[in-house]
C-alpha positions in Angstrom: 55.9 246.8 305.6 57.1 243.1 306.5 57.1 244.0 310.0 52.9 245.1 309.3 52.1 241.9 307.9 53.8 239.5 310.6 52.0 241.7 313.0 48.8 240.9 311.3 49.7 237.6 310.9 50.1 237.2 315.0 47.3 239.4 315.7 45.1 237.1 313.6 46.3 234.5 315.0 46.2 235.7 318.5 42.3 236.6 317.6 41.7 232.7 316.1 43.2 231.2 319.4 40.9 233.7 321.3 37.8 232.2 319.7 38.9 228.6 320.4 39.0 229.9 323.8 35.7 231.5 324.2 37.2 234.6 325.1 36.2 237.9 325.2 37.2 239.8 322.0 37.2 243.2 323.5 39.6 242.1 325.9 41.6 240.6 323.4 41.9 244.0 321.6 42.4 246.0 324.5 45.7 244.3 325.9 46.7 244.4 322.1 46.6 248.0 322.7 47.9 247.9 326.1 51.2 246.4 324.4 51.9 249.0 322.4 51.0 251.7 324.5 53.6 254.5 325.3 53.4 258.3 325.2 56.0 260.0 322.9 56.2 263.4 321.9 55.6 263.9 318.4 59.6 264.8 318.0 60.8 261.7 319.3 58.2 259.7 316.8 59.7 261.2 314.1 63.0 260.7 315.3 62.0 256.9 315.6 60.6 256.6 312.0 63.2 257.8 310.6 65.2 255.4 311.7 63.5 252.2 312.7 62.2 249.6 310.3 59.3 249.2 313.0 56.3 251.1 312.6 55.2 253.4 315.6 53.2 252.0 318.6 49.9 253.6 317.6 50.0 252.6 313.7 51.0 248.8 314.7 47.9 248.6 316.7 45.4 251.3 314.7 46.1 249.7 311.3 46.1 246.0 312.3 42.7 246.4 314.0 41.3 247.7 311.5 41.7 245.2 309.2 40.3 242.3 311.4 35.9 242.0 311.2 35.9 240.6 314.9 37.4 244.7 315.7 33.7 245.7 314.0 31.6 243.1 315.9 33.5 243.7 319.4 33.0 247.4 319.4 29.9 247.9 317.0 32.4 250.2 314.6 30.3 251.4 311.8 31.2 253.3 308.6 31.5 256.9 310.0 33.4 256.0 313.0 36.7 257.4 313.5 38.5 253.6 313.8 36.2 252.7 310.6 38.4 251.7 307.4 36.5 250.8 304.3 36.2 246.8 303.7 37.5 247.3 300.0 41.1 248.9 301.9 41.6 246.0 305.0 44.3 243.8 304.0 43.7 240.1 305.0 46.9 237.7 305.4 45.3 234.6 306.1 
């Protein structure tokens, strides 16, 4: 759980500096992704969780994305979509 909320922290951090910058969100999001990236069988991801602290690769990025509004804007998400997560269930940090 700690290790979910200093990845939010970063990744809202990461998307703050981004605006400064005039940069484009998408891309922002999509090296995100890139980052985490890797191709496991489902035996090995198991074998991970059960015994690292650190969440898998897809759930760091999946769950953190969700939770950030400039996700929605960037890729028009709407309620329905498959990366949509109700407003009421997004955690904020800062």
């Amino acid at each position: 759980m700690s290790e979910n909320i200093a990845d939010q922290g970063g990744l809202t951090a990461g998307i703050e500096a981004n605006k400064n910058e005039h940069g484009d969100m998408q891309e922002l999001f999509k090296n995100y992704a890139r980052i985490w990236a890797s191709k496991e069988s489902p035996e090995i991801i198991k074998t991970i969780a059960a015994f690292d602290v650190h969440a898998p690769g897809p759930e760091r990025v999946n769950v953190q994305v969700q939770c950030q509004p400039e996700f929605y804007k960037a890729f028009n998400v709407q309620e329905g979509d498959g990366m949509w997560l109700d407003p009421d269930k997004r955690v904020v940090i800062w």
